[in-house]
Backbone bond lengths (Angstrom), bond angles and torsions (degrees), N, CA, C in turn:
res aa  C-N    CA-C-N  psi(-1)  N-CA   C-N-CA  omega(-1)  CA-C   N-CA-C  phi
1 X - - - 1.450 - - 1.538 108.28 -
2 X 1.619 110.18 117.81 1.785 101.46 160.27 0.967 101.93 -56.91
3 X 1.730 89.62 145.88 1.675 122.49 148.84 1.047 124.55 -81.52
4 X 1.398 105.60 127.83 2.026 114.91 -161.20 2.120 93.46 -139.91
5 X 1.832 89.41 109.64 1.265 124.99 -173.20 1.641 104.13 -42.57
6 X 1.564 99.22 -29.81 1.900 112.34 179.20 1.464 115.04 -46.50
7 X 1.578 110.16 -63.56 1.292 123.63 175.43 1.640 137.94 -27.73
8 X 1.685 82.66 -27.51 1.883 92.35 -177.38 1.140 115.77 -71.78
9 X 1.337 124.93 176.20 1.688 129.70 -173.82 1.191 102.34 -109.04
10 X 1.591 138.03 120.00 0.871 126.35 -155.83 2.042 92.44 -136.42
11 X 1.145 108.00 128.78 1.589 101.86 -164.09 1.932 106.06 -71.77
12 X 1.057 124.97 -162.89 1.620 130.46 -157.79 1.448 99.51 -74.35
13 X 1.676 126.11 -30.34 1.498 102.54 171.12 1.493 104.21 -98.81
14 X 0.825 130.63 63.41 1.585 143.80 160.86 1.506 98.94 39.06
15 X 1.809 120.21 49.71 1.594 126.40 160.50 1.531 100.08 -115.29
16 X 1.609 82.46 165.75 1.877 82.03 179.70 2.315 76.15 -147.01
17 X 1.122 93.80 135.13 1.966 100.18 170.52 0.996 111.38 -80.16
18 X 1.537 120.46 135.50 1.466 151.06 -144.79 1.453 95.08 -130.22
19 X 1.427 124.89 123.60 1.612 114.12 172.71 1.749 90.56 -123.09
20 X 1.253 89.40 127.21 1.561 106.78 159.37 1.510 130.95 -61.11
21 X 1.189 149.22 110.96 1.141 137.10 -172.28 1.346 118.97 -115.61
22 X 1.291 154.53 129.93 1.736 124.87 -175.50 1.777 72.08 -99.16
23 X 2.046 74.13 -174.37 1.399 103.65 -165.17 1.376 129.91 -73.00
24 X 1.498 119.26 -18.29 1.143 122.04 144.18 1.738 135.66 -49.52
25 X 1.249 110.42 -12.87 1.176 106.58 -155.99 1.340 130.97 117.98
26 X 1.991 116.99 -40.52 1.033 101.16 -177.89 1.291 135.80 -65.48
27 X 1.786 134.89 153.46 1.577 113.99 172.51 1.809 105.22 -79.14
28 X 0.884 119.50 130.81 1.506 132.74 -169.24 2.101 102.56 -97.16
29 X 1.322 120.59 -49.26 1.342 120.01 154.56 1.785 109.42 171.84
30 X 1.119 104.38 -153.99 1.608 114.00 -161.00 1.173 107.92 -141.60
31 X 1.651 126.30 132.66 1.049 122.74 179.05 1.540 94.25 -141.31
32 X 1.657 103.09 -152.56 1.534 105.72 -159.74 1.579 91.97 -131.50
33 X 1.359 109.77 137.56 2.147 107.18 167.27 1.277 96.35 -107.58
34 X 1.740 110.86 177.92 1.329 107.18 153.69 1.569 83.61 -135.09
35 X 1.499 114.09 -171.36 1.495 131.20 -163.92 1.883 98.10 -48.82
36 X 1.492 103.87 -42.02 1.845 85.07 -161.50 1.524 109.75 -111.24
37 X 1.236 114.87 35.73 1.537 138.21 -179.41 1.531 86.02 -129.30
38 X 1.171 150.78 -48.08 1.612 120.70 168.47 1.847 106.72 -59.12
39 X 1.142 109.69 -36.58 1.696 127.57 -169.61 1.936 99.40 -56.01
40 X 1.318 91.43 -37.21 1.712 92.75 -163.29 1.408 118.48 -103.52
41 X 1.861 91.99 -10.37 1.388 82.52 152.66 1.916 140.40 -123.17
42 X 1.550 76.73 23.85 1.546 106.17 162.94 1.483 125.16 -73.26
43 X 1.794 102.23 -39.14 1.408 123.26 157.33 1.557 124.06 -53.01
44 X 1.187 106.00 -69.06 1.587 119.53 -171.64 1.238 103.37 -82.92
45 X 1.275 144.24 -55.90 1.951 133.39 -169.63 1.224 75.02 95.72
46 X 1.553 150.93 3.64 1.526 113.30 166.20 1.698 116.55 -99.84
47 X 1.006 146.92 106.27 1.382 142.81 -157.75 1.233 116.67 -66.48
48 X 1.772 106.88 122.45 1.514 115.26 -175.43 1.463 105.54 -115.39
49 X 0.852 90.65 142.27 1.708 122.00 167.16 1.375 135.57 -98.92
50 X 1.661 127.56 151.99 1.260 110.78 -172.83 1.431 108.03 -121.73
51 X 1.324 123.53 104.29 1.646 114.59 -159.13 1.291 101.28 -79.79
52 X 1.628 120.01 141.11 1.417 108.37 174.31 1.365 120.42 -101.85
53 X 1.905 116.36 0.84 1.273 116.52 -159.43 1.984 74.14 -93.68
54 X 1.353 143.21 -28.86 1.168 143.10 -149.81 2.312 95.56 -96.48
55 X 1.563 83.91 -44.58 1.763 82.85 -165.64 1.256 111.76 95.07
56 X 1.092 126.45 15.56 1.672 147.90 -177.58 1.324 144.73 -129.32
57 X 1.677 121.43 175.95 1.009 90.34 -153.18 2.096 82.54 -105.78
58 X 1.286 109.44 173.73 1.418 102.19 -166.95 1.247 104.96 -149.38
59 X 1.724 112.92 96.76 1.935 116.28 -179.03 1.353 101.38 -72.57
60 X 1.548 116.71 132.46 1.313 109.02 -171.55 1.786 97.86 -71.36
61 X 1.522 122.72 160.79 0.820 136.40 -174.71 1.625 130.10 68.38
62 X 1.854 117.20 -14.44 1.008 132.87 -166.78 1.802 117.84 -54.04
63 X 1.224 124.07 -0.44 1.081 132.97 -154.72 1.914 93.82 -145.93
64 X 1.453 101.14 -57.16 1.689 95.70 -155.07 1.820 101.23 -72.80
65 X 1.487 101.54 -32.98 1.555 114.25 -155.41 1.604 105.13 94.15
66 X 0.964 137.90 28.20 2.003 142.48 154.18 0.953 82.43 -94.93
67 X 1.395 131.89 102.47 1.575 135.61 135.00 1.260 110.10 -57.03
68 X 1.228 109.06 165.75 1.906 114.99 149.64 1.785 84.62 -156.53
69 X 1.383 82.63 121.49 1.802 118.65 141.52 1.073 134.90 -103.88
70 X 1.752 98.92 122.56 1.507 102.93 -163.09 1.576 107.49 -89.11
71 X 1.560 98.31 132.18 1.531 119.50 164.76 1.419 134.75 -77.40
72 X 1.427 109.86 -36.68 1.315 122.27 161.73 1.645 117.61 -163.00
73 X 1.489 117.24 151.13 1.541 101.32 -149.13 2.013 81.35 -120.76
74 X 0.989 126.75 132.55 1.644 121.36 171.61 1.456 116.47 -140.90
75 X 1.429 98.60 139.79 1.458 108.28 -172.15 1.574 106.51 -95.55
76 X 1.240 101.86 145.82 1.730 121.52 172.31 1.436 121.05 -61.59
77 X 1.359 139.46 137.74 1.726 125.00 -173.31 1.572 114.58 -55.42
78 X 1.619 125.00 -14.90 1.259 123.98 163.27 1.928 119.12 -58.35
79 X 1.242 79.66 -40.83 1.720 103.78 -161.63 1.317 125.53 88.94
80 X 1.964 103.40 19.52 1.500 96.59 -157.94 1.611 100.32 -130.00
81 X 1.310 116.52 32.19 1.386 128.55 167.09 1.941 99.20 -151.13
82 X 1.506 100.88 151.81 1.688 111.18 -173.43 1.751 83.83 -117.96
83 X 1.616 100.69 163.90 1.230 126.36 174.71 1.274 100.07 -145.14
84 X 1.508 115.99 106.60 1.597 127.24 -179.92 1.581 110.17 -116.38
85 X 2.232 103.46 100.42 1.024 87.24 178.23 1.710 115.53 -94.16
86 X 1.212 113.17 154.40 1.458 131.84 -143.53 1.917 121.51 -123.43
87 X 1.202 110.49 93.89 1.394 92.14 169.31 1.858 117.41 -71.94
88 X 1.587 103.03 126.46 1.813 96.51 -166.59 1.510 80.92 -105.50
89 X 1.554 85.03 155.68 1.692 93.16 169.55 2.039 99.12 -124.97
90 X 1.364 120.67 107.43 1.359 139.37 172.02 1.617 91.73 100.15
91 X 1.213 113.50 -169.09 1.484 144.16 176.82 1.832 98.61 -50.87
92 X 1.514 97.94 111.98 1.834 102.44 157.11 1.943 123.93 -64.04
93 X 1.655 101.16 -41.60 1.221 82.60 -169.46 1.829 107.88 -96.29
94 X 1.022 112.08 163.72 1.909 128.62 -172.39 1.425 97.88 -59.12
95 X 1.346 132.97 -2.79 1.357 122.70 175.12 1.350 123.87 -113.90
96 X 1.322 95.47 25.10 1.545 120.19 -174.11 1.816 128.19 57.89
97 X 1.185 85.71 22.19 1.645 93.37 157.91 1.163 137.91 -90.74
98 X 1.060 125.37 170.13 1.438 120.02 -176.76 1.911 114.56 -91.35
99 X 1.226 85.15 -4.66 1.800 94.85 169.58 1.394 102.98 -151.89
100 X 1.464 107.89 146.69 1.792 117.76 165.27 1.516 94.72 -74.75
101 X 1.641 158.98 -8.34 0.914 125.80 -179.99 1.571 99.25 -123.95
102 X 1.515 103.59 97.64 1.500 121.73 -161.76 2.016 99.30 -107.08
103 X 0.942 110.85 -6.75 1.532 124.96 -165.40 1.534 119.14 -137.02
104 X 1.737 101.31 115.52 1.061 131.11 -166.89 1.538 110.44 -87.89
105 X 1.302 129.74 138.35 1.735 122.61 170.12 1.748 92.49 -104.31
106 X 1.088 133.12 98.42 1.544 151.86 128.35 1.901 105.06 -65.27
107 X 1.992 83.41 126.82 1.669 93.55 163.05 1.675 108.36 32.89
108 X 1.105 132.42 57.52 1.391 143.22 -159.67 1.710 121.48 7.26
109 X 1.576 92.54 32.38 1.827 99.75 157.57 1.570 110.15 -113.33
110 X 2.023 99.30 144.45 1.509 96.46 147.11 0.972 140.43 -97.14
111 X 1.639 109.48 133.32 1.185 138.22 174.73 1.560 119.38 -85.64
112 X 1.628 112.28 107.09 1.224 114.33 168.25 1.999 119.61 -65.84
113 X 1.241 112.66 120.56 1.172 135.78 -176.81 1.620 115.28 -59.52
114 X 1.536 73.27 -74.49 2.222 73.25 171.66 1.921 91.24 -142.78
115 X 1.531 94.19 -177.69 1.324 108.90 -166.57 1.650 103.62 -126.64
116 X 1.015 102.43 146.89 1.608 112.03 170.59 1.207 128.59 8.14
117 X 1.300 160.12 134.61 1.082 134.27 -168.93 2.146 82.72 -96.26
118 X 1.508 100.19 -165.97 1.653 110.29 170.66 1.419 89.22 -108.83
């Protein structure tokens, strides 16, 4: 059966959350698609995003050089969350880590995980 981008569940502003994963396993972070940012990056293997603080559309890496190329794109049994696993090239999240979820809640402190990459 094709896959038809229509089908997904997409909440009231027409996003559905995209979690990045690399190939190991790790979750790298989460962003937002809308219908032709899954479409475009079904096309290209380069993973787009739909920023909502911008109103745009947002190739990951298009600016910093953190690509992510998508390896395989899979939907959840709702259909209303994506799992995009991802070869990244440098740090996924904008604070130069290698993951947006760099911070642990231990005994109700945060704990920084890892630090900056160089």
């Amino acid at each position: 059966m094709k896959f038809d981008p229509e089908t997904l569940v997409y909440n009231d502003q027409g996003l559905i959350p995209a979690i990045a994963q690399d190939e190991t396993g790790a979750v790298l972070m989460m962003a937002w698609m809308n219908i032709e940012a899954v479409k475009r990056t079904l096309e290209t293997r380069r993973v787009t995003y739909w920023s909502r603080s911008r109103q745009a559309f947002w190739i990951k890496g298009e600016t910093s050089g953190h690509i992510q190329r998508l390896i395989d794109l899979r939907v959840d049994c709702d259909a209303d969350c994506l799992l995009m696993i991802v070869e990244q090239e440098g740090p996924a999240c904008h604070t130069n880590r290698r993951s947006c979820f760099y911070t642990s809640v231990l005994e109700g402190d945060n704990v920084e995980l890892m630090a900056p990459m160089a």
